[in-house]
Rosetta silent file (secondary structure, phi, psi, omega in degrees, C-alpha in Angstrom):
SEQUENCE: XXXXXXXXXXXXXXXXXXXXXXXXXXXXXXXXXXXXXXXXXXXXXXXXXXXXXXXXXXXXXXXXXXXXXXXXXXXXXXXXXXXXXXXXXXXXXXXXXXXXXXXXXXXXXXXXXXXXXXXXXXXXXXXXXXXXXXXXXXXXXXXXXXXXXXXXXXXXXXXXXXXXXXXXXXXXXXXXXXXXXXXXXXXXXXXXXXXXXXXXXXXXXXXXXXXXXXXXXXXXXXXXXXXXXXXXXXXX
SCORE:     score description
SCORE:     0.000 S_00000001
   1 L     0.000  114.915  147.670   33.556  139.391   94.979 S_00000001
   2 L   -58.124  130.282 -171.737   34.181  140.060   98.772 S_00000001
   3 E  -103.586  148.581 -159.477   34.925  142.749  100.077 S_00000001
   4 E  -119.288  154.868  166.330   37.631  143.154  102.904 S_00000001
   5 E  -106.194  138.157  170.013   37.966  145.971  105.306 S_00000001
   6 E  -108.223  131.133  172.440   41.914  146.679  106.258 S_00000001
   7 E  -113.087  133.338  175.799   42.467  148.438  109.271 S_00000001
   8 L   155.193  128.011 -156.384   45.951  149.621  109.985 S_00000001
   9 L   -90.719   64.583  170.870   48.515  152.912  110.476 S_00000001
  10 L  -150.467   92.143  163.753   51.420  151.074  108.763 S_00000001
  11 H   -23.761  -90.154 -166.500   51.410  152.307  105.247 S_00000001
  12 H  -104.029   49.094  154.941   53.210  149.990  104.251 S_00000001
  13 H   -71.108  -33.937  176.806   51.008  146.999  105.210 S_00000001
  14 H   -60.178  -27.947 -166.340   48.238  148.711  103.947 S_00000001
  15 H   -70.123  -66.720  176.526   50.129  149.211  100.453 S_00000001
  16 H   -72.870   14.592  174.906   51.180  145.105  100.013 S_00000001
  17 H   -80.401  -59.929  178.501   48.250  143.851  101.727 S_00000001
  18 H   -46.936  -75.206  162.299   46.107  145.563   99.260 S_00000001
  19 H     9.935  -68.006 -167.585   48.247  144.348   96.415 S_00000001
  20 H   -52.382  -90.858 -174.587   47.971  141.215   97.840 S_00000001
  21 H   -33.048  -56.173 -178.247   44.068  140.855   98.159 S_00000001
  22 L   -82.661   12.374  153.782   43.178  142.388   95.190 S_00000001
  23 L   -68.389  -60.999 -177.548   45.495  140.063   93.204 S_00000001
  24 L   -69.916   16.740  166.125   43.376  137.191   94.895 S_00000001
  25 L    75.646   31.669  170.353   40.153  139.045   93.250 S_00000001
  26 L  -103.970  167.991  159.671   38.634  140.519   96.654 S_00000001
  27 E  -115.998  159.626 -158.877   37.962  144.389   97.211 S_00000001
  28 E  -131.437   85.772  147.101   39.586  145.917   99.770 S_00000001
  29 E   -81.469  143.230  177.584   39.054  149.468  102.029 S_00000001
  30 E  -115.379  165.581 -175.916   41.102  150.385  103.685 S_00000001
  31 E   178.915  147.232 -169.504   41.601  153.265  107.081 S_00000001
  32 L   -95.729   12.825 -156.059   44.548  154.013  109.032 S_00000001
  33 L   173.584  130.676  158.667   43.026  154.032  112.249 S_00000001
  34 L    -9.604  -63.778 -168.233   40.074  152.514  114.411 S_00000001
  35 L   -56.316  -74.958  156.524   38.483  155.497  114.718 S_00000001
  36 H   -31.919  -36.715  159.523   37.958  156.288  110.870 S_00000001
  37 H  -147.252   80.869  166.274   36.488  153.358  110.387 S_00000001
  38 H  -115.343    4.930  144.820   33.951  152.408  112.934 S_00000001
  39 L  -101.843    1.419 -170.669   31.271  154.336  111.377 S_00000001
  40 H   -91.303  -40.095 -169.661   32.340  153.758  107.712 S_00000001
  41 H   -74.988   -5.060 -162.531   32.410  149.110  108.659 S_00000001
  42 H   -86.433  -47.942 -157.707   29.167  150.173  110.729 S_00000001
  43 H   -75.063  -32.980 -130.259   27.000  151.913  108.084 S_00000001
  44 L  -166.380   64.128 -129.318   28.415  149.964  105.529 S_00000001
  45 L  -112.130  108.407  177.595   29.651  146.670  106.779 S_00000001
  46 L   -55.566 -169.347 -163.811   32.314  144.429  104.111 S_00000001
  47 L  -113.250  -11.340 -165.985   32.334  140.598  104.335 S_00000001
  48 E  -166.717  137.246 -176.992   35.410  140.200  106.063 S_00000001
  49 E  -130.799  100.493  166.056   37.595  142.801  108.480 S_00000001
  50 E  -102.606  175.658 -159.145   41.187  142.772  109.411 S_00000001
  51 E  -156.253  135.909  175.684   42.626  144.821  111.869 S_00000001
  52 E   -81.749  136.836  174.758   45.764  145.805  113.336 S_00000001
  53 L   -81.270  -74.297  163.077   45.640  145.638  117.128 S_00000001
  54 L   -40.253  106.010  150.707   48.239  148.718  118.078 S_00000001
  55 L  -145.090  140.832  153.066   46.762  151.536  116.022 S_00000001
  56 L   -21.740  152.488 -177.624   46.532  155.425  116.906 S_00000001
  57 L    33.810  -62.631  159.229   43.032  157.111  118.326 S_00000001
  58 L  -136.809  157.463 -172.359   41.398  153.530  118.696 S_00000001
  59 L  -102.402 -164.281 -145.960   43.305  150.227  118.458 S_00000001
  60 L  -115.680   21.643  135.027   41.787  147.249  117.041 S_00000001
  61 L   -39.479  -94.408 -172.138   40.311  145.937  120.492 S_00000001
  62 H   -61.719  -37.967  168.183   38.163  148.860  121.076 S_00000001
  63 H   -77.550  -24.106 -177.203   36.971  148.882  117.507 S_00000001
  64 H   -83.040  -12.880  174.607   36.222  145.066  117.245 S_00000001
  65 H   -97.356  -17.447  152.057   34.468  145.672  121.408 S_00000001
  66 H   -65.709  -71.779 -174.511   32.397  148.583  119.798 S_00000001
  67 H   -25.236  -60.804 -179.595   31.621  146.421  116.317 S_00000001
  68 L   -60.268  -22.318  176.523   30.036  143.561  118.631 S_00000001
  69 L   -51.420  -51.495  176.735   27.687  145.894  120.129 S_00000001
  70 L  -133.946   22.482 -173.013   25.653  145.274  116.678 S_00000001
  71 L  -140.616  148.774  161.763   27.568  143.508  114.230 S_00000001
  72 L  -107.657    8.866 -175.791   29.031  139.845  113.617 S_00000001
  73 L   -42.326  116.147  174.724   31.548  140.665  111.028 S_00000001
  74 L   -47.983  150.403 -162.187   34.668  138.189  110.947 S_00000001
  75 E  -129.395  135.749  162.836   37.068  139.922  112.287 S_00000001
  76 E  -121.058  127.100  164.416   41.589  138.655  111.673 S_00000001
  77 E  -121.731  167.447 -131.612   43.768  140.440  113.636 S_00000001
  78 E  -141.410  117.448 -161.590   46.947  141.396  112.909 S_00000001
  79 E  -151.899  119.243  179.114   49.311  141.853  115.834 S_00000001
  80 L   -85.238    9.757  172.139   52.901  142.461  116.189 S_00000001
  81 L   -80.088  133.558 -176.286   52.901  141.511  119.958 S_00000001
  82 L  -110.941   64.172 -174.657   54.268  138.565  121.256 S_00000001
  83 L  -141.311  147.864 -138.371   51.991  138.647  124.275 S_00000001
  84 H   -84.020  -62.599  177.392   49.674  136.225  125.199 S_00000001
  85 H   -55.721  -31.369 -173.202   46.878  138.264  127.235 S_00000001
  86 H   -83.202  -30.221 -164.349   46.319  140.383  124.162 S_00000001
  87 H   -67.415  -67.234 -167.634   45.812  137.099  121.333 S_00000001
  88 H   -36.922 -118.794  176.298   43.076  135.847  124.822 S_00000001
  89 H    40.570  -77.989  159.703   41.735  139.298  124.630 S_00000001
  90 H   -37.006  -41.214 -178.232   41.329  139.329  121.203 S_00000001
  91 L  -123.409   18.583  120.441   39.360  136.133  120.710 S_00000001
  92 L   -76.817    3.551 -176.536   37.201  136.874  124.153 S_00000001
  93 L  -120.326  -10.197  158.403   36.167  139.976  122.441 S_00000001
  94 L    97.411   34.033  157.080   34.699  137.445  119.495 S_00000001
  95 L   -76.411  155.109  177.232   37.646  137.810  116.823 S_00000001
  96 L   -96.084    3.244  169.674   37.859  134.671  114.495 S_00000001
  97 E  -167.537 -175.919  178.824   41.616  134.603  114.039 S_00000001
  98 E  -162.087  129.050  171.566   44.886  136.276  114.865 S_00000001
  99 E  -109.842  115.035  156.994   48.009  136.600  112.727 S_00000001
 100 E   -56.835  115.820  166.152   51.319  137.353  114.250 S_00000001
 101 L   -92.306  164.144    1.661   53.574  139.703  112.138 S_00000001
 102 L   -73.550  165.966 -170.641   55.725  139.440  110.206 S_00000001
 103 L  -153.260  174.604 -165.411   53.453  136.580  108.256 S_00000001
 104 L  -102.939  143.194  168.097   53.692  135.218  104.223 S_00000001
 105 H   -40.764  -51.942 -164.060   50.917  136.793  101.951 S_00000001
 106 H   -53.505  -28.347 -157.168   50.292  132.727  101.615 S_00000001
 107 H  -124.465    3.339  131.699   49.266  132.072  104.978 S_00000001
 108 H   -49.035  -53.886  166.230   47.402  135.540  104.928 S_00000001
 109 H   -82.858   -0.702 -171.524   45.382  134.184  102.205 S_00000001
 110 H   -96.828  -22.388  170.739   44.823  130.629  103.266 S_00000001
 111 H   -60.606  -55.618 -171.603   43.375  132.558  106.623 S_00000001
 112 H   -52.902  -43.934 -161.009   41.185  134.912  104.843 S_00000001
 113 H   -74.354  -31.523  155.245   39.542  132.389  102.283 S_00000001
 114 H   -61.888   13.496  173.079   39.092  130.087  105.915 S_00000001
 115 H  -131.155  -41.255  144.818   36.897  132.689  107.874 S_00000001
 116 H   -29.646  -37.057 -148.235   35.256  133.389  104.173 S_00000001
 117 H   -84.855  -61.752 -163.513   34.752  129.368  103.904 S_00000001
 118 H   -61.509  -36.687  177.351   33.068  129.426  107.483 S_00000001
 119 H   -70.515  -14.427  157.364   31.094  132.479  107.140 S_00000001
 120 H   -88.187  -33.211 -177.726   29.312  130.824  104.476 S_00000001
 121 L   -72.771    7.268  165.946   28.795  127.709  106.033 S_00000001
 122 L  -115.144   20.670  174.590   27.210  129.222  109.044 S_00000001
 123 L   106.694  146.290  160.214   24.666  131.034  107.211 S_00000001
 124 L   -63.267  129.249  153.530   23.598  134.307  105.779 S_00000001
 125 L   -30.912  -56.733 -138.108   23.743  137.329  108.418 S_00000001
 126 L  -106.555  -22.565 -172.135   21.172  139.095  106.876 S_00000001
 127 L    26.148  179.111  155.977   19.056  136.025  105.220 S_00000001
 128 L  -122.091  142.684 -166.257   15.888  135.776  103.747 S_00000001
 129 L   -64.675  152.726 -174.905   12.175  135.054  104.533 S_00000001
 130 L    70.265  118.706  174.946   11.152  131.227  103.111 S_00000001
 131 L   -70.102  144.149 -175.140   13.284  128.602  103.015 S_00000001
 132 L   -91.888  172.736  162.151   15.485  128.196   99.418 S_00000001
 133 L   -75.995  125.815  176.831   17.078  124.497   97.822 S_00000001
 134 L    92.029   -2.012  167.901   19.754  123.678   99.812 S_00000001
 135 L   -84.720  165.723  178.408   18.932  125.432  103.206 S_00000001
 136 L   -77.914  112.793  172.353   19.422  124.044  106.498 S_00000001
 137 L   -52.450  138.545  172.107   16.727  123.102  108.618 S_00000001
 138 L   -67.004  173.862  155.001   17.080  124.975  112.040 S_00000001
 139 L  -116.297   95.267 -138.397   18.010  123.317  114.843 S_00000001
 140 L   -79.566  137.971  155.134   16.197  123.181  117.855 S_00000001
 141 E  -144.281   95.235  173.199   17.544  121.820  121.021 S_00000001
 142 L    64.589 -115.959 -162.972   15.145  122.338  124.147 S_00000001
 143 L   -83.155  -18.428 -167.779   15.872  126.035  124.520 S_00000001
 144 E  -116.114  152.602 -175.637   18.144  126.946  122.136 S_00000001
 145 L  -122.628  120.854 -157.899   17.455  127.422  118.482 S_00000001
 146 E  -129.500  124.169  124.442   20.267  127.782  115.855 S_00000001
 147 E  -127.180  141.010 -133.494   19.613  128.912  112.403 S_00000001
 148 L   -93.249  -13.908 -174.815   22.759  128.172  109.972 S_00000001
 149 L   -79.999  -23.296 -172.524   20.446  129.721  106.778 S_00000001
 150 L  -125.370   -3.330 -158.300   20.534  133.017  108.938 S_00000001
 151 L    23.593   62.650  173.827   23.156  132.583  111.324 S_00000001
 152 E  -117.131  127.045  166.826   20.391  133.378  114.137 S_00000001
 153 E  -107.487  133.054  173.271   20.667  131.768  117.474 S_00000001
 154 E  -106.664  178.267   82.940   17.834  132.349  120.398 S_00000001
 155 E   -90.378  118.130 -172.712   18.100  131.139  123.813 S_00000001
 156 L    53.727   27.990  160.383   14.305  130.812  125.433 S_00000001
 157 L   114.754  -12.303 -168.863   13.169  132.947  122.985 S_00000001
 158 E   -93.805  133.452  149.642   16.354  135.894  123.202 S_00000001
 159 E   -82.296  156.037 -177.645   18.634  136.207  120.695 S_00000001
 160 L  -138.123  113.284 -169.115   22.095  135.709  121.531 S_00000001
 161 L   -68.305  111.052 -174.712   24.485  137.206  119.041 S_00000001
 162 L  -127.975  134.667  173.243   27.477  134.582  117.934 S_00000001
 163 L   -93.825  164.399 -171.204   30.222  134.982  115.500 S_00000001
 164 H   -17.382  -68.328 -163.719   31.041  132.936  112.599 S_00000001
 165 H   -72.485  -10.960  175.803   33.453  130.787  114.532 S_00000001
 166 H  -114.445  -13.788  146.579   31.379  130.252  117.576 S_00000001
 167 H   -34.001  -44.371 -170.720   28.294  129.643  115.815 S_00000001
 168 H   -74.880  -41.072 -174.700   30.163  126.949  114.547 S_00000001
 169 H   -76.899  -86.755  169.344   31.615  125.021  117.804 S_00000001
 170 H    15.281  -90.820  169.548   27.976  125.539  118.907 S_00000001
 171 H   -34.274  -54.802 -163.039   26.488  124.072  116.268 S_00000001
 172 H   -58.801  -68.907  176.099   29.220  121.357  116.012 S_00000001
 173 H   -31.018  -72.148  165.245   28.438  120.784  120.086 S_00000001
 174 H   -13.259  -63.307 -163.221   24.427  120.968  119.222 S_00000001
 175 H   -55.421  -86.970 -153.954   24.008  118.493  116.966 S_00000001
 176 L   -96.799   92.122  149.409   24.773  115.441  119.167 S_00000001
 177 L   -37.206  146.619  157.113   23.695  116.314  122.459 S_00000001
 178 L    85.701   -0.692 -155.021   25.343  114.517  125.049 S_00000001
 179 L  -130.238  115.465 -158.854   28.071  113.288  123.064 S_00000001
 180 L   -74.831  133.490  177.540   31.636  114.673  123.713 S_00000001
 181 E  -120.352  144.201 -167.646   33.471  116.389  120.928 S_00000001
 182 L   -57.462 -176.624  161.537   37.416  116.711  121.557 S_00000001
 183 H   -85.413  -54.806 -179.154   38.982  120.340  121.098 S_00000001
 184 H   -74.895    5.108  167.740   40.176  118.983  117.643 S_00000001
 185 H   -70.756  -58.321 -177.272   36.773  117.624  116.530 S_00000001
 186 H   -65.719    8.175 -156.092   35.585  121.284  117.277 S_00000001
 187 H  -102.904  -78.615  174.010   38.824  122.808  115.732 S_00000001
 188 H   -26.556  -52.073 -171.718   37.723  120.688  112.462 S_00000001
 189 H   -60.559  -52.109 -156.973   34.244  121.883  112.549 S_00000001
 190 H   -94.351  -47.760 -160.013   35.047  125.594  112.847 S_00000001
 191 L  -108.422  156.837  159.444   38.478  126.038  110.854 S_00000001
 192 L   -40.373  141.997 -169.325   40.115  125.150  107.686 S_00000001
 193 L   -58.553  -13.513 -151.117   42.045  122.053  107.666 S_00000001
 194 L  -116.270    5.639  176.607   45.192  123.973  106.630 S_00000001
 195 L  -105.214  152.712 -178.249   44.796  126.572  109.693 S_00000001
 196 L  -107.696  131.589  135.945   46.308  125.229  112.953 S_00000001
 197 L  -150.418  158.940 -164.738   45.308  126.771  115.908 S_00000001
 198 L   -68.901  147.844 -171.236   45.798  125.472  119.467 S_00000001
 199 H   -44.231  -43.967 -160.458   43.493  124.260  122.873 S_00000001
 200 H   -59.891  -39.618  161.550   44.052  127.875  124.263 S_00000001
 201 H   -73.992  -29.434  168.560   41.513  128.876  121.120 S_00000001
 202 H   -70.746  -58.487  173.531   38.949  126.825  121.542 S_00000001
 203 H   -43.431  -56.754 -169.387   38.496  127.287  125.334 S_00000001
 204 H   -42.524  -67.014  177.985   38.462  131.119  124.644 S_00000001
 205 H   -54.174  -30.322 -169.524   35.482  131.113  122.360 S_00000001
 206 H   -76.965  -50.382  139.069   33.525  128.711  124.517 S_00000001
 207 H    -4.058  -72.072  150.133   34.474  131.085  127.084 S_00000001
 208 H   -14.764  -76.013 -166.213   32.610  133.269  124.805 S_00000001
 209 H   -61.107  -20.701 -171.890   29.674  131.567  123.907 S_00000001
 210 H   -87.914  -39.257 -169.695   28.684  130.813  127.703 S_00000001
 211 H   -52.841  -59.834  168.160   29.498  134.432  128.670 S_00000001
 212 H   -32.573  -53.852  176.801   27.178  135.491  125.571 S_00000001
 213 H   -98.069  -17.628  173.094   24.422  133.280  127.178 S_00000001
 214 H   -79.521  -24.255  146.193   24.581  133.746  130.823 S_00000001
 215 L   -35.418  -15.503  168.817   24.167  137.142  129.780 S_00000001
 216 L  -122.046  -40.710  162.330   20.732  136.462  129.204 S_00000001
 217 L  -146.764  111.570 -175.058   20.285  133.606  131.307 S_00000001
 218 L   -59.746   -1.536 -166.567   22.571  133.244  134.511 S_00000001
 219 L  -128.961   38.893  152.064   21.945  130.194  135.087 S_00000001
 220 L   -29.000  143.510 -175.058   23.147  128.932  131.822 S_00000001
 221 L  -168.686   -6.245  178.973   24.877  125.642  131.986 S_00000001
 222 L   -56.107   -8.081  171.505   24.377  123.467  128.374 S_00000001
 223 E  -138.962  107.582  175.993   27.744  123.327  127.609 S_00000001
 224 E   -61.725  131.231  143.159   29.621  120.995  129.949 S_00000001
 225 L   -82.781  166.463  178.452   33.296  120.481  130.464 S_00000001
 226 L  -151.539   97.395 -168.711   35.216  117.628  130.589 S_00000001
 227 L   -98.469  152.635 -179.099   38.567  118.117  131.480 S_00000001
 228 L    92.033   35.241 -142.670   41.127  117.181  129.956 S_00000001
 229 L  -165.334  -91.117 -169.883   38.590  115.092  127.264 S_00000001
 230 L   166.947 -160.115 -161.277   36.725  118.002  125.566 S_00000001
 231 E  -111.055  166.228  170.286   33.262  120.052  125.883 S_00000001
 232 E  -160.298  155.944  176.406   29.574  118.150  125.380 S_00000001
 233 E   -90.082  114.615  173.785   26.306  119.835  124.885 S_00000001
 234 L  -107.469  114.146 -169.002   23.635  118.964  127.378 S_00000001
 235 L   -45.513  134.199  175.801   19.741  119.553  126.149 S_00000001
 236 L   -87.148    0.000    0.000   17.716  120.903  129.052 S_00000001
């Protein structure tokens, strides 16, 4: 059973959300505020976290830009703004999805079980030593090394900390050096078939992931654009 964290000062969202979720067999905590629970998702960290952005004492920003200091947890956020700079924001700060309210339980749950569906397919966080039947071989390309059994990525020897969903383009990118994949080939790779989301998402996380690695090494450069065509990886 997975467990979900709900963040968010609007009883009642908290009340039918829950409802909701635990209908669909997940467990659910919940806190009414940022603040309350950044040390309860740190110490104690659920499988899957949504979050209201506009909340009292810390919004859902500032808890998902603490939470990346040492955590990957998928993060959906839940935002009654119809503004543009905050959904960028939001997904430059490494969330994997964003729901505009009001939204249908249905297309609440067809998110959640598609940032579940990915977070398995990119690997355990936490893994285990020795490979099991049915793991992934890593995958090494010149400097960087992605394994999907652990969801651990190096560059030159550094880890570089990626969330579900960018682990995922990455990977997708990885595989076939040199060989361009579209924004909807990576849109396939990382999301469920039945979630749409738009060019504006994809650039953002890649936006990400180079940010992530130049951070380590400025003078990152393996993943090429090609505009108006799509991204390619290139092996140093």
């Amino acid at each position: 059973m997975a467990t979900i964290a709900l963040v968010d000062d609007d009883e009642n969202i908290i009340t039918s959300v829950s409802i909701f979720l635990e209908g669909e067999g997940y467990h659910v905590r919940t806190y009414n505020d940022g603040a309350s629970a950044l040390t309860a998702l740190t110490e104690d960290p659920p499988d899957l976290g949504i979050f209201d952005i506009k909340m009292p004492r810390m919004d859902g920003l500032e808890l998902l830009r603490r939470l990346r200091q040492s955590s990957n947890l998928p993060v959906i956020f839940l935002t009654s703004k119809d503004d543009e700079f905050d959904e960028a924001l939001g997904l430059n700060l490494g969330a994997d999805d964003y729901i505009a309210k009001p939204f249908s339980q249905r297309l609440l749950g067809e998110r959640v079980k598609a940032v579940l569906r990915r977070a398995r397919l990119s690997g355990d966080p936490v893994g285990t030593v020795g490979m099991e039947p049915g793991d992934s071989k890593p995958l090494e390309r010149g400097s960087l090394l992605l394994d999907p059994n652990r969801h651990a990525c190096s560059w030159k020897g550094e880890p570089v900390r990626l969330t579900v969903t960018e682990f995922l383009i990455l990977q997708a990118l990885a595989t076939r050096p040199g060989y361009v994949k579209s924004r909807d080939n990576l849109m396939d790779a990382a999301y469920d078939d039945q979630v749409y989301v738009d060019d504006r998402t994809i650039d953002s996380h890649i936006k990400r992931v180079r940010k992530k690695f130049r951070e380590s090494d400025k003078s990152f450069d393996a993943i090429e654009t090609l505009y108006g065509v799509g991204y390619r990886y290139k092996e140093d």
